[in-house]
C-alpha positions as CSV (number, residue, x, y, z in Angstrom):
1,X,98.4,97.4,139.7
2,X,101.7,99.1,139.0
3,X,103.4,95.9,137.4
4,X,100.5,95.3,135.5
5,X,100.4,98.9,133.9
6,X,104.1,98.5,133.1
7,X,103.8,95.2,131.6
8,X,101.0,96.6,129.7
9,X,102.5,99.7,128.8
10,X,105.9,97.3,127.4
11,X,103.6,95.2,125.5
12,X,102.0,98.2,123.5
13,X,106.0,99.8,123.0
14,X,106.6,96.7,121.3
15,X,103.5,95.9,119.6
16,X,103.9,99.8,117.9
17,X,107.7,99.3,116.8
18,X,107.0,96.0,115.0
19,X,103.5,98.1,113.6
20,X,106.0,101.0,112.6
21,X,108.7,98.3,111.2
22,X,106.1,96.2,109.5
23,X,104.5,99.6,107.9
24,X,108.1,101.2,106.8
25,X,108.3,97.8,104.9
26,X,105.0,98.2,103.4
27,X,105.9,101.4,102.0
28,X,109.2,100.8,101.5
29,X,107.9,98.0,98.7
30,X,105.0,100.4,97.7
31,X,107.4,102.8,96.8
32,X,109.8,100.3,95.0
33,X,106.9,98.7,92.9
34,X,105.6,102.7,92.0
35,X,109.3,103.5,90.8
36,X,109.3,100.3,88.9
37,X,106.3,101.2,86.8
38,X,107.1,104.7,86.4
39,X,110.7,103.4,85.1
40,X,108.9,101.2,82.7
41,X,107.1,103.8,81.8
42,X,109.0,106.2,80.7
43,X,111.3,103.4,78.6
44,X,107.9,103.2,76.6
45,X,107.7,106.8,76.2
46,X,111.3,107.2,75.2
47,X,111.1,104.3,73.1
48,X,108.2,105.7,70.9
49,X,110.2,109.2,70.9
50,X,112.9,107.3,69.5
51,X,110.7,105.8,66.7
52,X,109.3,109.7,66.0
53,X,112.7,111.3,65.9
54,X,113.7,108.6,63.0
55,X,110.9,108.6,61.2
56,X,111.0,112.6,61.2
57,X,114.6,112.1,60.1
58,X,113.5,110.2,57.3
59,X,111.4,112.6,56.6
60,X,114.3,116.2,56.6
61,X,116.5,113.9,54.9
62,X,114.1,112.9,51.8
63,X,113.3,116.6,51.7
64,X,116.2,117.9,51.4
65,X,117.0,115.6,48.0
66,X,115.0,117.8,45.9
């Protein structure tokens, strides 16, 4: 009885670190894949901020001609 409930108890330590290591990787990647997007993301915003800003420049500096 004991070596059996040791055994089991050793099988369950090990089966709930590779669970824990397995999971940590899953988020870990989770994680990576949600910065990702939100990098990509703002790039698009920035980008069409980028496109305003000019076309307001365009805008002040054909203004200010007359």
């Amino acid at each position: 009885m004991d070596r059996s409930f040791h055994k089991a108890v050793h099988k369950y330590r090990k089966h709930s670190k590779e669970a824990r290591k397995h999971f940590k990787h899953v988020k870990d990647k989770a994680l990576g894949e949600g910065l990702v997007a939100l990098s990509k993301s703002l790039n698009q915003i920035n980008t069409k901020l980028n496109v305003i800003n000019k076309k307001l420049d365009r805008i002040k500096s054909t203004h200010h001609r007359y």
